[in-house]
C-alpha positions as CSV (number, residue, x, y, z in Angstrom):
1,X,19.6,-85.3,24.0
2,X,19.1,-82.2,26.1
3,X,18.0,-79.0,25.0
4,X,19.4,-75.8,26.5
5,X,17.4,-72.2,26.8
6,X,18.8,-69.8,25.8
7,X,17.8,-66.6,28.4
8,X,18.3,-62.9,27.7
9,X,19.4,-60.5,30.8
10,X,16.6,-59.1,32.2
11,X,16.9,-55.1,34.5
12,X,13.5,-55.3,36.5
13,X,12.1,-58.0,34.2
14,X,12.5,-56.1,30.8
15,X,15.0,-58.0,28.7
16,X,18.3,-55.8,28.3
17,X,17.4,-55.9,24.5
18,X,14.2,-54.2,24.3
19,X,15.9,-51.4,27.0
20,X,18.2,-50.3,24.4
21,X,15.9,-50.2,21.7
22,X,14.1,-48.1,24.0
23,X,16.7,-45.8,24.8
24,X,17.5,-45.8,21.4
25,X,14.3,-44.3,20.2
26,X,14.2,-42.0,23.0
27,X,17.6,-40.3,22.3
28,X,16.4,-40.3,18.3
29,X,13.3,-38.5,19.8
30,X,15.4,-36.1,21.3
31,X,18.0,-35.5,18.5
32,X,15.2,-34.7,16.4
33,X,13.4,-32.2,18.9
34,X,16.8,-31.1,19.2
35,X,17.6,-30.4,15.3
36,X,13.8,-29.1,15.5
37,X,13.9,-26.6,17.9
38,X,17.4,-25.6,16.1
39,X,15.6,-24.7,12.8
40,X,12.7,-23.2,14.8
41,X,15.2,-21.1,16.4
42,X,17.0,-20.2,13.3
43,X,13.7,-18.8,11.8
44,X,12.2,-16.9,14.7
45,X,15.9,-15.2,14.8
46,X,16.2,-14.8,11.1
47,X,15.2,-11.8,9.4
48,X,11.3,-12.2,8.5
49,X,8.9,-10.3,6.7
50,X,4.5,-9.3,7.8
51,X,3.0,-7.7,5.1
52,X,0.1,-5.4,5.3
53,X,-2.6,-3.3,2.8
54,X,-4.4,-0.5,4.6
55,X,-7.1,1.7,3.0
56,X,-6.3,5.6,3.9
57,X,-7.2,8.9,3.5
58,X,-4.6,11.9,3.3
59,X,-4.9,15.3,4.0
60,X,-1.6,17.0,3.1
61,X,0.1,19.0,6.2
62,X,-3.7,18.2,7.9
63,X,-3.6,14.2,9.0
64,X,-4.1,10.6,8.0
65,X,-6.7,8.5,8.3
66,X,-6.0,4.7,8.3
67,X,-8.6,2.2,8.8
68,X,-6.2,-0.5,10.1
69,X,-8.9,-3.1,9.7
70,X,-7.2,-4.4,6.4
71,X,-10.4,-3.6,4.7
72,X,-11.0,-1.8,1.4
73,X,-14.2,0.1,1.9
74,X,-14.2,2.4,5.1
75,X,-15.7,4.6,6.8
76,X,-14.0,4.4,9.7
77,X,-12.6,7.5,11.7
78,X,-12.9,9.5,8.4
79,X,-16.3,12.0,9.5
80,X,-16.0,15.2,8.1
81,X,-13.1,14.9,5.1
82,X,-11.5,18.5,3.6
83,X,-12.0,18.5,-0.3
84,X,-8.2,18.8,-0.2
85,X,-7.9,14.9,0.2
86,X,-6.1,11.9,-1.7
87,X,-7.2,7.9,-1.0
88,X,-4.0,5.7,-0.5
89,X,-2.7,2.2,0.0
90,X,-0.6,1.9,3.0
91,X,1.5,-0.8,2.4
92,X,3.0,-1.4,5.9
93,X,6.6,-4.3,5.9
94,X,7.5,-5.2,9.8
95,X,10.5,-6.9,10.3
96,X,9.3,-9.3,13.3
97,X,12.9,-11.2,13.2
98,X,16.0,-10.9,15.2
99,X,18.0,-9.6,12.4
100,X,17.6,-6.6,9.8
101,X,16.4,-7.1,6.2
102,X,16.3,-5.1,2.9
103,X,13.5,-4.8,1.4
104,X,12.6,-3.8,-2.1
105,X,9.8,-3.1,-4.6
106,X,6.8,-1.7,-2.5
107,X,3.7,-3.1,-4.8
108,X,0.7,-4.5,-4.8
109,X,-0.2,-8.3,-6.5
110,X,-3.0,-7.9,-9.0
111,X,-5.6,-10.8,-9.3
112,X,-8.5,-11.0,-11.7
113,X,-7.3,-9.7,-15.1
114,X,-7.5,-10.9,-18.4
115,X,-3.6,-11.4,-17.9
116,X,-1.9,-13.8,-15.4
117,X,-1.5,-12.8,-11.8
118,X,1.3,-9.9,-11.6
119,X,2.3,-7.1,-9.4
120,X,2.2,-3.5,-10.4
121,X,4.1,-0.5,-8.6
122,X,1.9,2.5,-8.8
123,X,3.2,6.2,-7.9
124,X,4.4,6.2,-4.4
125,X,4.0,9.6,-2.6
126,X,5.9,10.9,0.1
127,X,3.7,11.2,3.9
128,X,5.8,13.5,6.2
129,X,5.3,14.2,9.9
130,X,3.1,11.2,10.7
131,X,5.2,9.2,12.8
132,X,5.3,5.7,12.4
133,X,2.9,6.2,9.4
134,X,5.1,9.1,7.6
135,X,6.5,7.1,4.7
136,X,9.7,6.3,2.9
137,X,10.6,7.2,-0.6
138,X,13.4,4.5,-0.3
139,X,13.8,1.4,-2.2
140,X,15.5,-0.5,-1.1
141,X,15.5,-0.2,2.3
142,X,17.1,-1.7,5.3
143,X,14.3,-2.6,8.5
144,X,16.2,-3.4,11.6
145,X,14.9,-6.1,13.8
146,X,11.3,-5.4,15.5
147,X,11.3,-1.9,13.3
148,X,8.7,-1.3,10.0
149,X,8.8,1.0,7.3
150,X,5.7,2.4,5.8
151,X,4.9,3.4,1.7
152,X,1.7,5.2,0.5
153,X,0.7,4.1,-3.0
154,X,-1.1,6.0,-5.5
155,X,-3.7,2.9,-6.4
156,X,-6.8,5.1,-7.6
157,X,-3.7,5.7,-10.5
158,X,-3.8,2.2,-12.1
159,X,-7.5,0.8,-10.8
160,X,-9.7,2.1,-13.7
161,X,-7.3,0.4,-16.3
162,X,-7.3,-2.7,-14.0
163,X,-11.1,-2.8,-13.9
164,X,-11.5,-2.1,-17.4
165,X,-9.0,-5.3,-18.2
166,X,-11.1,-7.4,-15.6
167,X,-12.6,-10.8,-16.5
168,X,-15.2,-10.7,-14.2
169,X,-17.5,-8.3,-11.8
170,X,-14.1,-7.4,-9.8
171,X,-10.2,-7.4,-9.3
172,X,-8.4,-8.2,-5.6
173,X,-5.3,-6.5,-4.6
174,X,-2.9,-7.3,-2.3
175,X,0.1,-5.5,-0.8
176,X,3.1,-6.9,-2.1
177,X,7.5,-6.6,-0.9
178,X,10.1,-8.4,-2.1
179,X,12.8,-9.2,0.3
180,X,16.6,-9.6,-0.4
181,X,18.0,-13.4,-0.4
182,X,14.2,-14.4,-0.7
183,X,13.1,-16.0,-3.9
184,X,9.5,-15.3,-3.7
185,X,7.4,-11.9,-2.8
186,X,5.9,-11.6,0.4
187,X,2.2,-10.1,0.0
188,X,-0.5,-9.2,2.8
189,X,-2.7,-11.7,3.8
190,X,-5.0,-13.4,1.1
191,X,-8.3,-13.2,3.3
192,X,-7.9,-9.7,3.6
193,X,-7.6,-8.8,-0.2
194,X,-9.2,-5.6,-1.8
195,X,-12.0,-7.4,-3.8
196,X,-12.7,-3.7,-5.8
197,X,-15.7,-4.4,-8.2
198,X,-16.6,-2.7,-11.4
199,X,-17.5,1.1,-11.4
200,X,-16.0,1.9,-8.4
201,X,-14.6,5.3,-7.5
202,X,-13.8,5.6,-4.1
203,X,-13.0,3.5,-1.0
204,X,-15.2,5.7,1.3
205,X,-19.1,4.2,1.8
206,X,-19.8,7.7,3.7
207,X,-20.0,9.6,0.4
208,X,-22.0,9.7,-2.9
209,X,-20.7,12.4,-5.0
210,X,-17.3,14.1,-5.5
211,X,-16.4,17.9,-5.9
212,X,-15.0,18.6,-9.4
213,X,-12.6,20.9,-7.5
214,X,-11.4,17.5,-5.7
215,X,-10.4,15.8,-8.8
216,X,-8.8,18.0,-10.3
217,X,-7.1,18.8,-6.9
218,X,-5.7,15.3,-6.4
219,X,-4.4,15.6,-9.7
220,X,-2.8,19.3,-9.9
221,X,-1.1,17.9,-6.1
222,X,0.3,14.9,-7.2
223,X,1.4,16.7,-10.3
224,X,3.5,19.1,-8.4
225,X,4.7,16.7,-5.7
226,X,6.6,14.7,-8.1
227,X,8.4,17.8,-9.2
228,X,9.0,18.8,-5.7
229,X,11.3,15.4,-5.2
230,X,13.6,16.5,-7.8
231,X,14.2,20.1,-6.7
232,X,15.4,21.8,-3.5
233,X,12.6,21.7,-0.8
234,X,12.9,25.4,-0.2
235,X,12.2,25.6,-4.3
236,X,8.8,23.7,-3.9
237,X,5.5,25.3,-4.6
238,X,3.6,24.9,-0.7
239,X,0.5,23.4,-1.0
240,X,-1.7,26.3,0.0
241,X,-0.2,28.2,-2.6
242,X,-1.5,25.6,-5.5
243,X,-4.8,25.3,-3.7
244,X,-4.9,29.4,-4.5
245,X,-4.2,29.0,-7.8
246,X,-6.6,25.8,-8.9
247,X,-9.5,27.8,-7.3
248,X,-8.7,31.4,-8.8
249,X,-8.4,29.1,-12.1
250,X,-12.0,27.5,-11.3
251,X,-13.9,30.5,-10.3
252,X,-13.1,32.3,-13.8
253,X,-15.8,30.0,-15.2
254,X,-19.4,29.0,-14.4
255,X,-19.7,25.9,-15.8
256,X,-16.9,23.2,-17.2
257,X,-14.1,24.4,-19.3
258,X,-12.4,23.3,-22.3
259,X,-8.7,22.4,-21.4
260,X,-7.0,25.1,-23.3
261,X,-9.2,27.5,-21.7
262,X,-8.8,25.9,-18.5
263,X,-4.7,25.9,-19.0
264,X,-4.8,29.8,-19.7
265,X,-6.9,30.2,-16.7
266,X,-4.1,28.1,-14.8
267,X,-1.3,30.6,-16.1
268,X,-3.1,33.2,-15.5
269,X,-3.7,32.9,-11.5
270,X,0.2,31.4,-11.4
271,X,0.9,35.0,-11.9
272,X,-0.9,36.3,-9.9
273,X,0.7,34.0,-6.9
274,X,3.7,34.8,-8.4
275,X,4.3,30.7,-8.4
276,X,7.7,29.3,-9.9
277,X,7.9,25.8,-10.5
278,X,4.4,24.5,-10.9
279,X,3.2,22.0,-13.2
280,X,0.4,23.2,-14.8
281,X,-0.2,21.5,-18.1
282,X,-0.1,18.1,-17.0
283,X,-3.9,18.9,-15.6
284,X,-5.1,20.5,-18.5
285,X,-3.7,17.3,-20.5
286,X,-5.8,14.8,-17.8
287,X,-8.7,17.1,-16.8
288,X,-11.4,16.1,-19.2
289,X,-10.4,11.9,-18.7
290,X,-10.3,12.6,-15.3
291,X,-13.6,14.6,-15.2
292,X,-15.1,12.0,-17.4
293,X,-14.4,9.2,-15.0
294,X,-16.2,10.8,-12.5
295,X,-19.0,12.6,-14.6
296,X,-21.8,10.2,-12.9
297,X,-20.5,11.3,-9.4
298,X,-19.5,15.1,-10.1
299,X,-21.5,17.5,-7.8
300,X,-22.0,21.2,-9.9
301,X,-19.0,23.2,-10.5
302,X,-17.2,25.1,-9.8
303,X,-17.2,23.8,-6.2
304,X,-19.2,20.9,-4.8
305,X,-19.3,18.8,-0.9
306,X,-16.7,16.2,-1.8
């Protein structure tokens, strides 16, 4: 009986067989790279979101100082600071995509807390004139593609009461935005969170004690900023008019006062400016827990290097 071999088609000595399979592979290796490049694509054109925290330092209708370095303590670019001065978070949202988003919720994520991790929106305050860095009072917001929007947070407002609910020596904060059609915040980047510990006061290494005058500054501004958002602009107390008054206030005494006398003393040189429109009892209502944060840092009053 004879047996008969049964031979495969051979191209150059490679049997036909193992050619296709090879071609097969080849154009799954492509499809994929294809489908791959497709989803790449679709991302890198999408709408995305970069998320930073910057440590600041404002000077109303002076300047800003931004250490763009991410970091929480600074002393970078600050040198000689006006006592008129408030310490911010600039929370910057760039839109690196191809297509505008909406953003929402400026905040920043709070770690370290006796309660789970959560995000907090403190006062945001409106930074005019500054560019690129002069911020928005929107929410939300609309960031066209390769554009970014800016928002300065009041976070010296909520940090004692976050320290004081801390577990441990310290709390980290990160900037925080939510993004419309996203199901998850975006926050700033993890390595580069605030790690604030317990007793802090300022962001600034450059300085060791704080002008009286300067608290209660940053507290009489921020006071009458607020009201100036809901009235006309033209209706608004200017700032070198309130910085009259809080000082004609101060100078009436020689050492602290009590806050009734303090709030007469407010009235008092309101009058004399002739000022409409200025909160003054909201300072006398915060000026002794203010003061009292700050009593191992206060220089003498009434007026001290800040």
């Amino acid at each position: 009986m004879m047996n008969l071999a049964v031979t495969s088609p051979e191209v150059v000595g490679i049997p036909v067989a193992t050619l296709a399979l090879v071609v097969a592979s080849l154009s799954l290796v492509v499809a994929l790279s294809a489908l791959g490049w497709q989803i790449a694509k679709h991302l890198l054109d999408g709408g995305r979101v970069k998320v930073y925290l910057n440590s600041a330092v404002w000077e109303p209708e002076l300047r800003l100082l931004v250490d763009r370095s991410g970091k929480w303590n600074t002393t970078a670019g600050t040198g000689h600071i006006v006592p008129e001065n408030i310490e911010i978070a600039q929370l910057v949202v760039e839109n690196p995509g191809r297509i505008a988003i909406t953003v929402y919720s400026p905040s920043l994520a709070i770690t370290g807390t006796k309660n789970k991790d959560y995000t907090i929106a403190p006062r945001a305050l409106r930074l005019k004139h500054f560019d690129a860095d002069s911020t928005s009072s929107q929410s939300p917001i609309r960031i066209d593609p390769y554009d970014r929007v800016t928002f300065a947070l009041d976070y010296w407002s909520i940090v004692p009461r976050l320290l004081a609910e801390a577990e441990g020596s310290h709390i980290e904060i990160r900037g925080c935005i939510s993004r419309a059609g996203a199901r998850k915040p975006r926050k700033s980047s993890k390595g580069l969170a605030w790690r604030i510990p317990q007793g802090a006061w300022t962001s600034r290494e450059d300085i060791q004690k704080i002008s009286p005058y300067t608290v209660l500054w940053r507290e009489f501004f921020k006071a009458n900023e607020a009201i100036s958002q809901s009235i006309e602009p033209e209706d608004a107390t200017p700032k070198l008019i309130l910085d009259g008054i809080l000082r004609s206030a101060m100078q009436k005494f020689d050492e602290r006062p009590t806050s009734d006398d303090f709030l007469a003393a407010l009235r008092e040189s309101a009058q004399q400016y002739d000022a409409e429109n200025v909160q003054l009892i909201m300072l006398s209502v915060t000026m002794d827990r203010i003061l009292d944060h700050y009593s191992e840092h206060l220089s003498a009053w009434p007026f001290g290097e800040s």
